[in-house]
C-alpha positions as CSV (number, residue, x, y, z in Angstrom):
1,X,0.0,0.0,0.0
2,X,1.1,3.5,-1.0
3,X,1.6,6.0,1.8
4,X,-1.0,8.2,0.4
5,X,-3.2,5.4,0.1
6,X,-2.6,4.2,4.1
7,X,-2.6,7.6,4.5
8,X,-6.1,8.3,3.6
9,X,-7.3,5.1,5.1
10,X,-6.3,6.6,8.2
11,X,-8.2,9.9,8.1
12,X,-11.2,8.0,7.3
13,X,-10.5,5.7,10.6
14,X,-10.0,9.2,12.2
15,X,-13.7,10.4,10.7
16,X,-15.4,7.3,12.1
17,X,-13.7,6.6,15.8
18,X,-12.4,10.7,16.3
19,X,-9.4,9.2,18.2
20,X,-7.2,6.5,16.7
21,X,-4.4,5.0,19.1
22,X,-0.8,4.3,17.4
23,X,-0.8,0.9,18.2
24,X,-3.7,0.1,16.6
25,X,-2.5,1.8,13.4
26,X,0.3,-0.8,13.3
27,X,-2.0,-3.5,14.0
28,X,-4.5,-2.4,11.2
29,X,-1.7,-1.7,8.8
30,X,0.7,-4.3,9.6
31,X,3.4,-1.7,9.5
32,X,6.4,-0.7,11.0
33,X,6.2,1.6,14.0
34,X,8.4,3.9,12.3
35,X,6.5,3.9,8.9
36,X,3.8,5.2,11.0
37,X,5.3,7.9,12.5
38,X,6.5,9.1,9.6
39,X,2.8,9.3,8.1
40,X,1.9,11.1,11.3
41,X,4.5,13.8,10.6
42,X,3.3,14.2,7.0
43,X,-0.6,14.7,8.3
44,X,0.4,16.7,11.1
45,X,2.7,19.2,8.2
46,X,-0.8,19.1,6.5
47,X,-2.7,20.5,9.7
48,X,-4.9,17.2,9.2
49,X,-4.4,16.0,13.0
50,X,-3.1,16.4,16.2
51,X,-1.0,14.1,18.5
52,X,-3.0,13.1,21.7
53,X,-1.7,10.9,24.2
54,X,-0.6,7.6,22.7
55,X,-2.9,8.5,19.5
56,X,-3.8,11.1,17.1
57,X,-6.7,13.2,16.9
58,X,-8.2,15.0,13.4
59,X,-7.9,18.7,13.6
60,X,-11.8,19.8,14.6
61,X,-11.6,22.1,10.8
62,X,-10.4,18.3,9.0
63,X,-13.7,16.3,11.1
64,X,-16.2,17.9,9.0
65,X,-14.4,17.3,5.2
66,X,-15.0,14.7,2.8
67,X,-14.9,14.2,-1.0
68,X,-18.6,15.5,-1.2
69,X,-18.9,18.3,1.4
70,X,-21.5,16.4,3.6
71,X,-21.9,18.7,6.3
72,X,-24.5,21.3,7.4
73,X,-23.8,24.4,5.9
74,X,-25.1,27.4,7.2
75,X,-28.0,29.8,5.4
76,X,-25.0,32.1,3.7
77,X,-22.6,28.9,3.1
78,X,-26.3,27.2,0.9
79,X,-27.0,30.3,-0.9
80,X,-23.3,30.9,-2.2
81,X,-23.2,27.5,-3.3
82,X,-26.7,27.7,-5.5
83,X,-25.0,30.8,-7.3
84,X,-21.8,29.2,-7.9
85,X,-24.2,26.3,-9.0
86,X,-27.1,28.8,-11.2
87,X,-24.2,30.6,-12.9
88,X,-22.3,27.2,-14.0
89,X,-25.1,25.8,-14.8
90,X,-26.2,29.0,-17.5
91,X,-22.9,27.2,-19.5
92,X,-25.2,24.0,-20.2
93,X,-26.5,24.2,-24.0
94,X,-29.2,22.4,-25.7
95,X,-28.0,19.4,-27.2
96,X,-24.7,19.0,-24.6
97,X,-23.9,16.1,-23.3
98,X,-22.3,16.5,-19.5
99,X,-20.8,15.1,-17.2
100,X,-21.7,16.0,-13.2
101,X,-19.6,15.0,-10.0
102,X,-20.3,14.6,-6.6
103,X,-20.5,17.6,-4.2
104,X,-23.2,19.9,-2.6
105,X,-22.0,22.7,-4.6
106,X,-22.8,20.5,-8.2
107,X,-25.8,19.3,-6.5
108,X,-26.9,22.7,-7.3
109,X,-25.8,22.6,-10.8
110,X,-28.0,19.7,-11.3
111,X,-30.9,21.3,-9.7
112,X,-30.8,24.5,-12.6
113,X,-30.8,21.8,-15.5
114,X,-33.9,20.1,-14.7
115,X,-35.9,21.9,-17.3
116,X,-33.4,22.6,-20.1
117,X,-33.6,20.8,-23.0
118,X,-32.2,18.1,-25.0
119,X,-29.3,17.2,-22.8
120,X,-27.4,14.0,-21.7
121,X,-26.2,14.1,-18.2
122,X,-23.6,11.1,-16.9
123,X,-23.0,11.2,-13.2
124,X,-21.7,9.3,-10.2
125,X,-23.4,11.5,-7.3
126,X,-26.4,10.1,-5.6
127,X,-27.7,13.5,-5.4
128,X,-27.6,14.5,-9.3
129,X,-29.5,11.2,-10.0
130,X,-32.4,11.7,-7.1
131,X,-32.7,15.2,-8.5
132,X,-32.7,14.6,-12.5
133,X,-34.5,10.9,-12.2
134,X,-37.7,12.5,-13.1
135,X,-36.8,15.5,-15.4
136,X,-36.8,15.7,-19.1
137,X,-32.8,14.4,-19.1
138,X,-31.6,12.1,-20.9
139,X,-29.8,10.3,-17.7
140,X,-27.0,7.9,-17.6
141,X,-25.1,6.4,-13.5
142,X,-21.2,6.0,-13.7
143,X,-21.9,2.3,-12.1
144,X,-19.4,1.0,-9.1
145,X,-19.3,0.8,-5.4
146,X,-21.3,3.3,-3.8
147,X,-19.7,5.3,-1.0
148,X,-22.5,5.6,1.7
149,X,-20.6,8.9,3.4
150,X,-19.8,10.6,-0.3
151,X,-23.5,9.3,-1.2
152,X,-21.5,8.4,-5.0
153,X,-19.8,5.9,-6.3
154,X,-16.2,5.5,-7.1
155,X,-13.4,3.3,-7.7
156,X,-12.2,1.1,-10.7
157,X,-15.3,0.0,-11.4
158,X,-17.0,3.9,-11.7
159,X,-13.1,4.5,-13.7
160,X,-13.5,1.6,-16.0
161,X,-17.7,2.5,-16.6
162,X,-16.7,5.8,-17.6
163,X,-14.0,5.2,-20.4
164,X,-16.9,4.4,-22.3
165,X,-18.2,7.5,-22.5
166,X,-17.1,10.6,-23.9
167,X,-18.8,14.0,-22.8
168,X,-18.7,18.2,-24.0
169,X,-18.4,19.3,-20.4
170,X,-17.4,18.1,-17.0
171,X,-18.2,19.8,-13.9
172,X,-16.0,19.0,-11.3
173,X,-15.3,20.0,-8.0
174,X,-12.3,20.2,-5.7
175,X,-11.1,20.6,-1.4
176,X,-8.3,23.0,-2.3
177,X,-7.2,24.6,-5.1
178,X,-3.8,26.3,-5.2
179,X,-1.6,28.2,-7.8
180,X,1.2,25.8,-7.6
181,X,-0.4,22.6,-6.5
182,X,-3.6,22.8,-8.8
183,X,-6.8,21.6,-7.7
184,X,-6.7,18.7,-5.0
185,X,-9.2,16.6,-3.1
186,X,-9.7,15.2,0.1
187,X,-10.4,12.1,-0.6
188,X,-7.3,9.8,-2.3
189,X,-9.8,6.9,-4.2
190,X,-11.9,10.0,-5.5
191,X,-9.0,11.6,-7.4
192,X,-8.5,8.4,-9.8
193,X,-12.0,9.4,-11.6
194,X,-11.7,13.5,-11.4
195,X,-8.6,12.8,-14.1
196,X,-10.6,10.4,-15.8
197,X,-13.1,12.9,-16.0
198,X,-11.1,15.7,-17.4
199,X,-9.6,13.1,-19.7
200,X,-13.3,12.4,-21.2
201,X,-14.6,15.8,-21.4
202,X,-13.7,18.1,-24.4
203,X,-14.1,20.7,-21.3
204,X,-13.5,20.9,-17.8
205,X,-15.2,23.5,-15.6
206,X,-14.4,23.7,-12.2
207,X,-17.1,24.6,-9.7
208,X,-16.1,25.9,-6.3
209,X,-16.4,28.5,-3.7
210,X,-14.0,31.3,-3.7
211,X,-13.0,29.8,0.4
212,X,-11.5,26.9,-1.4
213,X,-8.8,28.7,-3.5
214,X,-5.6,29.1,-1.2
215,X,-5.7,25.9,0.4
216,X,-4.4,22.4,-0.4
217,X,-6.1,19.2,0.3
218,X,-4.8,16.0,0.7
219,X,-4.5,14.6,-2.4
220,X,-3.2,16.0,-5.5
221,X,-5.9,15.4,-8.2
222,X,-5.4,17.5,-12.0
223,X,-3.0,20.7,-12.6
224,X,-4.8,24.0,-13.1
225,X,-3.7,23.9,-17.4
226,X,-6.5,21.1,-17.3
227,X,-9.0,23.7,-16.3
228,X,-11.2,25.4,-19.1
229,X,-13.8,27.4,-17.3
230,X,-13.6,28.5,-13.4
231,X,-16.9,29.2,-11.3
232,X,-17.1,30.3,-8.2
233,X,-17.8,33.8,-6.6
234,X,-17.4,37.0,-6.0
235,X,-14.6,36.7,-3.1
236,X,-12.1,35.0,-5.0
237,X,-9.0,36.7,-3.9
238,X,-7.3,39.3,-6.3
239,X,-4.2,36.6,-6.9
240,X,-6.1,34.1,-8.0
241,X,-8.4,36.1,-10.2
242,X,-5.3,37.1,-12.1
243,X,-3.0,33.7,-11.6
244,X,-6.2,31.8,-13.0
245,X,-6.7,34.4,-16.2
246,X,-3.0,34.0,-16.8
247,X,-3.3,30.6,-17.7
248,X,-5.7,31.1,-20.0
249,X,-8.9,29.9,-17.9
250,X,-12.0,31.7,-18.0
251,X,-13.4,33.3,-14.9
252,X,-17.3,33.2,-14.2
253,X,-18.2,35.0,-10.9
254,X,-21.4,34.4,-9.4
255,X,-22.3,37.9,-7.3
256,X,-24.6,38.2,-4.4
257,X,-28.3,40.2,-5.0
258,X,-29.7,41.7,-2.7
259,X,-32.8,40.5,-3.3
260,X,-32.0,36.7,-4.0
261,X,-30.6,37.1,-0.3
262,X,-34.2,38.2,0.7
C-alpha cells in the first residue's frame, strides 16, 4: 500500500472513531512503527491531525471534510453555493452532453438543469440522480461501489464505466485549489475518476467557492492547465483572479443580489 493510500485510510479511521491510538494503526496496517510515525509527521505538516496521548486526533476544521462536502452548511454557506451552482449551470446548452460529480455545490448545478432541453447528463453522485431521475434528461449512472458517506460511487469499477463515454463538459469540483499545486481533493480513491473525468470531457469546468482557493487538500488530483472554465464567486482573492486568467482559464463569478438574499 502507497503511503498516500494508508494515508487516507487513516483519516477515514479518524472520521469514524475521532481518536485513533498508534498501536492500533500498526496492527491495522501491519506496518512498522516507524513507517507510521512518519505518516503522522506528513498529516500533522498538512494540519490534518493532532498528537494526543498515545494516538492522534483530526484537527476539529479536518472532522467535517469529505470528498462531497457532507456537512451542514449554514444559510449564507447554501446560498453561495446555489450561485456558484445557477451561474455554472447558464454554460449548459441544448444538445450538450455533460458530465456532473459529486459535491453539494454541483448538486446545485443539477438542480438548474432540470428543465433545459435536450441534454445527456452522466454522473456518479447520488444526489444528481435523485434530482434529474424525473426531469426531461436524458440520464446515464457511472456504475461502481457506492460510498454511503460521499453518497456516489467511485473506484475502478466507476473509472472503467466511464471510459466508455465521452462527454462536451465536466463539472467537477475540488477541497483546495492552489496556484502551484492545482486543484486537490480530500479524498485519495476519488482523485483516480476527477482525471478520468477531465480526460473524457472536451471541457473541464471547475465549480467551487472562492474559500476553497488558497488551500491544499490531501490529495493531489489535475493541474490547473486542465481547467477550461472557473466558477465560483465573487470573493475569490485578487491573486487568484489574475493567476487563474493567466493561464488562459475563463473566470465566471457568481455575485450576491440583494434581493435573491431576501
Amino acid at each position: 500500500m502507497l503511503a498516500t493510500e494508508r494515508q487516507n485510510k487513516i483519516m477515514q479511521l479518524l472520521r469514524e472513531n475521532k481518536i485513533v491510538k498508534i498501536a492500533d494503526i500498526v496492527e491495522i496496517f501491519d506496518v512498522s512503527y516507524e513507517t507510521v510515525r512518519r505518516d503522522i509527521k506528513n498529516l500533522e505538516k498538512n494540519k490534518m491531525i493532532r498528537r494526543v496521548y498515545g494516538g492522534i486526533l483530526a484537527n476539529e476544521e479536518e472532522e467535517v471534510k469529505s470528498t462531497d462536502e457532507e456537512v451542514i452548511s449554514s444559510d449564507m454557506d447554501t446560498y453561495e453555493k446555489s450561485l456558484i451552482g445557477e451561474k455554472a449551470a447558464s454554460l449548459v446548452e441544448e444538445g450538450d452532453t455533460i458530465l456532473i460529480g459529486m459535491g453539494q455545490t454541483l448538486w446545485e448545478v443539477a438542480k438548474q438543469i432540470k428543465n433545459k432541453r435536450n441534454i445527456t447528463v452522466l454522473t456518479n453522485s447520488v444526489y444528481v440522480i435523485n434530482e434529474l431521475i424525473d426531469s426531461s434528461v436524458n440520464l446515464y449512472i457511472l456504475g461502481g461501489h457506492i460510498n454511503s458517506r460521499a453518497r456516489g460511487a467511485f473506484g475502478q469499477v466507476t473509472c472503467q464505466s466511464l471510459k466508455n463515454y465521452y462527454v462536451d463538459k465536466a463539472f467537477v469540483g475540488a477541497g483546495g485549489v492552489s496556484l502551484e499545486g492545482g486543484v486537490t481533493d480530500w479524498n485519495a480513491e476519488a482523485t483516480e475518476l476527477a482525471v478520468a473525468m477531465v480526460e473524457q470531457a472536451r471541457q473541464t469546468i471547475l465549480v467551487a467557492q472562492s474559500r476553497k482557493f488558497g488551500k491544499k487538500a490531501f490529495s493531489a488530483t489535475f493541474d490547473l492547465n486542465c481547467v477550461n472554465i472557473a466558477v465560483t464567486d465573487f470573493d475569490l482573492p485578487e491573486e487568484y483572479v489574475v493567476g487563474l486568467r493567466e493561464r488562459g482559464i475563463e473566470l465566471l463569478l457568481a455575485e450576491k443580489t440583494v434581493d435573491k438574499m431576501e
